[in-house]
SELOFI-752321 format. One record per residue (C-alpha): x negated, y negated, z; residue in three letters. Coordinates in Angstrom, 1 decimal. Layout:
residues N
<<X Y Z> 'ALA'>
...
This chain:
residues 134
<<107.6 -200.5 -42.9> 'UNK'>
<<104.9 -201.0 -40.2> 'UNK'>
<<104.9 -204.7 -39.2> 'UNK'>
<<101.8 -206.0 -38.4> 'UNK'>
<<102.0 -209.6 -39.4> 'UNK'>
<<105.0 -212.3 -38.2> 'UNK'>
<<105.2 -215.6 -40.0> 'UNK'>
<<107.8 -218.1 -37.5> 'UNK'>
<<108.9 -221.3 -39.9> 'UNK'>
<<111.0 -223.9 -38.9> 'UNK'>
<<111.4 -227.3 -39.9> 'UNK'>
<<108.5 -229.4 -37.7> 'UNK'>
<<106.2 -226.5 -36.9> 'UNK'>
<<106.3 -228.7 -33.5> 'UNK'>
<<108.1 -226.7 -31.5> 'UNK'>
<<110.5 -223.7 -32.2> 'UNK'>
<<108.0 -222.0 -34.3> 'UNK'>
<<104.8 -222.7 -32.2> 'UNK'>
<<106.9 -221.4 -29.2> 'UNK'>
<<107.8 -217.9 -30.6> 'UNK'>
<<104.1 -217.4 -32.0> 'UNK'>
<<102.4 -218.6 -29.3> 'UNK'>
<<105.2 -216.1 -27.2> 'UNK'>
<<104.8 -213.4 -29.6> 'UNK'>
<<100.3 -214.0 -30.2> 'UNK'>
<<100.2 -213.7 -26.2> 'UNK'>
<<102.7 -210.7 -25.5> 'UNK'>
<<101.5 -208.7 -27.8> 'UNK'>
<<98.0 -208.5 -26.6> 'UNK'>
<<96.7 -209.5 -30.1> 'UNK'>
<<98.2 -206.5 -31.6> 'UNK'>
<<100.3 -208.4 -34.3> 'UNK'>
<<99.0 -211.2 -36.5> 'UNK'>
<<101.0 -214.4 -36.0> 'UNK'>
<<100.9 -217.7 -37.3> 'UNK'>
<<103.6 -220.7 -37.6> 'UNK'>
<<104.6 -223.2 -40.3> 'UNK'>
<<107.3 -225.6 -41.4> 'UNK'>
<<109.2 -227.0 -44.3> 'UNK'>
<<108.5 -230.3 -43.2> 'UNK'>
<<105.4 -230.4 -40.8> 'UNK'>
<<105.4 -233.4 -37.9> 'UNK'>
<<102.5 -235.2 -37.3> 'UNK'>
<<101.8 -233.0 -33.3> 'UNK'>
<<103.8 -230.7 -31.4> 'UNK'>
<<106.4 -232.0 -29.3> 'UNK'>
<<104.0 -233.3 -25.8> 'UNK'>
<<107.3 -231.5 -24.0> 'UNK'>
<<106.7 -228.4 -25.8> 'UNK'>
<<103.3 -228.1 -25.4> 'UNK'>
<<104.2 -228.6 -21.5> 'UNK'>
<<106.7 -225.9 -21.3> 'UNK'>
<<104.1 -223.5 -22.8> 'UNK'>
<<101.8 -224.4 -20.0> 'UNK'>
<<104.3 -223.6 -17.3> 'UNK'>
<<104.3 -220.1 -19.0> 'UNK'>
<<100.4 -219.8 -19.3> 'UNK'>
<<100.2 -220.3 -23.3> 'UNK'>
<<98.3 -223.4 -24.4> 'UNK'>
<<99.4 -224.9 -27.1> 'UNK'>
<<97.3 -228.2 -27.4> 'UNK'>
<<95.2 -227.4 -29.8> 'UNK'>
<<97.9 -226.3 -32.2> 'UNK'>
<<99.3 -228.6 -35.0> 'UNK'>
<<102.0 -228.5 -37.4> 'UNK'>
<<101.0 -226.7 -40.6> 'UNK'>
<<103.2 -226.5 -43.9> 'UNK'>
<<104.7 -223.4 -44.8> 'UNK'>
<<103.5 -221.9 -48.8> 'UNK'>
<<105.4 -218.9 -50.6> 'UNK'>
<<101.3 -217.5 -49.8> 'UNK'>
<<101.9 -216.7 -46.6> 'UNK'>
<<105.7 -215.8 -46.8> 'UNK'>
<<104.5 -213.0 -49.1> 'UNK'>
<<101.6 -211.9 -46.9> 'UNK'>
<<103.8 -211.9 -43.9> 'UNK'>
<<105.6 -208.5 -42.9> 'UNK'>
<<108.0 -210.5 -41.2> 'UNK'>
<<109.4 -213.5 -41.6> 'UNK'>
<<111.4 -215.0 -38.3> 'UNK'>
<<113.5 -218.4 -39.2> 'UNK'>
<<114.3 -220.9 -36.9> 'UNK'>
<<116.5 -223.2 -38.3> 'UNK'>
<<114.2 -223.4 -41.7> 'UNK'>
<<116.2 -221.7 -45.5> 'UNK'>
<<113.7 -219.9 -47.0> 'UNK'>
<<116.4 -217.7 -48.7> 'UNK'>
<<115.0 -218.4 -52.2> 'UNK'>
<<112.0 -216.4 -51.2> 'UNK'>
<<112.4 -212.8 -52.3> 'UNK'>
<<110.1 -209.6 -51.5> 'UNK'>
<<109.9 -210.1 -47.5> 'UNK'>
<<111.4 -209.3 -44.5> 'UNK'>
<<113.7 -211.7 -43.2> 'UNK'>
<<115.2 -212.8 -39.6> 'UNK'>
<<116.7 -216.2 -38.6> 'UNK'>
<<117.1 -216.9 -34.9> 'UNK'>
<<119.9 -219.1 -34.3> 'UNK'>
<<118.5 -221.9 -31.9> 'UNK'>
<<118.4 -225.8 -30.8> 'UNK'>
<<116.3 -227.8 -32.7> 'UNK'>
<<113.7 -228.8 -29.9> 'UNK'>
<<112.4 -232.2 -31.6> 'UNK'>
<<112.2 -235.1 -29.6> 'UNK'>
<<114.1 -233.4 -26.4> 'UNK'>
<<112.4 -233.6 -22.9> 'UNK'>
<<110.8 -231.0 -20.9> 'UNK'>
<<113.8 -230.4 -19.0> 'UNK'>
<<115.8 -229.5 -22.4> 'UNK'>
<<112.9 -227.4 -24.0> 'UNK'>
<<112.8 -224.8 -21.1> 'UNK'>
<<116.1 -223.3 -21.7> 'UNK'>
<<115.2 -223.1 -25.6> 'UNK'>
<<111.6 -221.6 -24.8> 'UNK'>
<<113.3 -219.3 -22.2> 'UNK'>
<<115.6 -218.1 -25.2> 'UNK'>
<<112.4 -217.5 -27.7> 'UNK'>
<<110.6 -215.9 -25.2> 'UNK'>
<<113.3 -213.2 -24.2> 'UNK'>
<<114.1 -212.8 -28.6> 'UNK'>
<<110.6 -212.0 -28.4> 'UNK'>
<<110.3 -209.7 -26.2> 'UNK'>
<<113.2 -207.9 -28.0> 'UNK'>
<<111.4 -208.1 -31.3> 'UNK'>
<<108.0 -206.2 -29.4> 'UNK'>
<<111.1 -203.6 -28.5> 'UNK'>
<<111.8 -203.5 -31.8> 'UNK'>
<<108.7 -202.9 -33.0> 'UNK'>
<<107.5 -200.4 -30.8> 'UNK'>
<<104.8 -202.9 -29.9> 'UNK'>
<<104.7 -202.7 -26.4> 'UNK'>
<<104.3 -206.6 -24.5> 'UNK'>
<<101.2 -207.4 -23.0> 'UNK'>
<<100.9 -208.1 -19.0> 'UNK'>
């Protein structure tokens, strides 16, 4: 199966799951649809977050944390976990990346995480045969 669309959940939607789309939306040059949810959505993105992003060129500030529904789950191609059970779910493709929950750490303590998305998504562009954007 073609993927075109990648759905990233985690718990907030304040960090993890912005990190990875906002990772994967740049890389891919817009060639893959991507959006971000969580199972239970914070009020705003971790400030460090948002600051780690910047260091890589990917604003985030305008982004907030958005509820995941079995909608978009089922529209996705590709689901990508991060730290969220959506197992109940049936009839998409699933992936869970095993990786630190990001909430309330600071800058210092995101990089390392972000660095981590960032190179899983590179590996899912690989995957994909999608190549990543300059």
């Amino acid at each position: 199966m073609a993927i075109s669309s990648v759905l990233f959940v985690c718990t907030h939607n304040a960090g993890r799951s912005q990190m990875a789309a906002g990772f994967l939306a740049h890389l891919s040059g817009g060639s893959i649809e991507v959006a971000s949810a969580g199972t239970a959505p914070a009020d705003a993105l971790n400030p460090a977050v948002i600051a780690a992003m910047l260091e890589e060129g990917i604003d985030l500030r305008d982004e907030e944390p958005k509820a995941v529904g079995t909608e978009s789950v089922q529209q996705a191609d590709l689901v990508i976990t991060l730290g969220a059970d959506l197992r109940a779910l049936t009839g998409t493709r699933f992936q869970d990346w095993d990786l630190p929950e990001s909430a309330g750490l600071r800058l210092d303590a995101v990089r390392p995480i972000r660095d981590a998305i960032k190179a899983r998504v590179l590996v899912l562009l690989e995957e994909l045969n999608a190549p990543a954007a300059a």
